[in-house]
C-alpha positions, 0 to 999 in steps of 0.5 A: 858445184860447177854442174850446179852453176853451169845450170843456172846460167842455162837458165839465164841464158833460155830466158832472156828476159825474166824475174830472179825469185829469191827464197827462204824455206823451212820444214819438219816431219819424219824420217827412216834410217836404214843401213847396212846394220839396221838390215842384218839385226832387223832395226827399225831405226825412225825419227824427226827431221827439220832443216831449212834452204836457200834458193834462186829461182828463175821460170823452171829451174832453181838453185838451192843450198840446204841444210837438214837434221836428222834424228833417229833411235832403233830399239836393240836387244843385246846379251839378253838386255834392251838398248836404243840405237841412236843417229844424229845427221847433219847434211850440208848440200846443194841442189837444182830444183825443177818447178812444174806448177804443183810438182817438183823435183830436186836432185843434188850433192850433201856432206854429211856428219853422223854421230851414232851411239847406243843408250841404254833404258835410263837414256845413258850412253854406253861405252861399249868397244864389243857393241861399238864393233857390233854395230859398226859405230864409230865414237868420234863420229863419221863423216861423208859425201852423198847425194839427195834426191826428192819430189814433192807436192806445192800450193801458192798462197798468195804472191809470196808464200807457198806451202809444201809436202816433201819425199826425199832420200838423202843417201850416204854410200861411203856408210851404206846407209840413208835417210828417207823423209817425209817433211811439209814446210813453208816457203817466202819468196822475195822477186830479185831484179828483171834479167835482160840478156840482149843476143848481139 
């Protein structure tokens, strides 16, 4: 958070007279978990994903907080019988966004809460200590640190509004695991008060 801070105030201070822009952005689309278990059994876990961000932005650069669910399912087979893989996130982060006209670019920090679990064909859970150990699931859930990392693609409709098309990978190293999305969204931007830093 202080690396997050101490950028934004090199923003300030490379541009000693500008417009704050404050936004609002929500999105919605697909994601693809992988993991150290959905590697060594050959799941294919997806899913939907949706979420929404806070931001600052002045000229280039911006400041973010962001939150951003995440479900997914991965069939199984076990001792001959058909099972789902479920995971559902919930990432808390913040992160810098760079602003190239149509292009962008986010790198920042999440926490993660991840609740896994294994249904069976009538969609109950199963309570199952060999298949939890299995699949490495912890019941009462995980929790984690990470990093997020994307790009994505920006139209301007307008003086307030912005559509957007998103890639990001939201990664999880404790659990050896990660989500990559694909999301398109909307954005409102409202402009804050002009930024006067006079140099003495």
């Amino acid at each position: 958070m202080k690396r997050l801070k101490f950028l934004t105030l090199l923003t300030l201070l490379y541009s000693p007279a500008s417009f704050a822009d404050f936004y609002f952005a929500a999105n919605g689309g697909l994601n693809y978990y992988n993991s150290e278990i959905t590697d060594r059994y050959r799941i294919t876990s997806t899913g939907t994903t949706y979420g929404g961000i806070l931001g600052l932005r002045v000229q280039f650069i911006g400041i973010e907080t962001l939150v951003q669910k995440f479900s997914t399912e991965g069939k199984i087979k076990h001792s001959g019988a058909d099972y789902k893989l479920t995971s559902d996130t919930t990432a808390i982060g913040a992160a810098v966004r760079f602003n190239f006209n149509l292009l962008y670019f986010r790198a920042g920090y999440a926490h993660y809460k991840v609740e896994q679990g294994i249904l069976d064909t009538n969609g109950q859970t199963v309570n199952s200590s060999q298949m939890n150990s299995i699949y490495d699931i912890n019941p009462s859930g995980d929790s984690c640190n990470g990093f997020v990392a994307g790009a994505g693609l920006q139209y301007r409709l307008g003086r307030r509004v912005r559509v957007f098309a998103d890639f990001t990978r939201y990664n999880m190293p404790e659990l050896d695991a990660h989500y990559n999305t694909v999301t398109a969204g909307l954005s409102i931007s409202f402009q804050g008060p002009k930024i006067q830093l006079k140099n003495d």
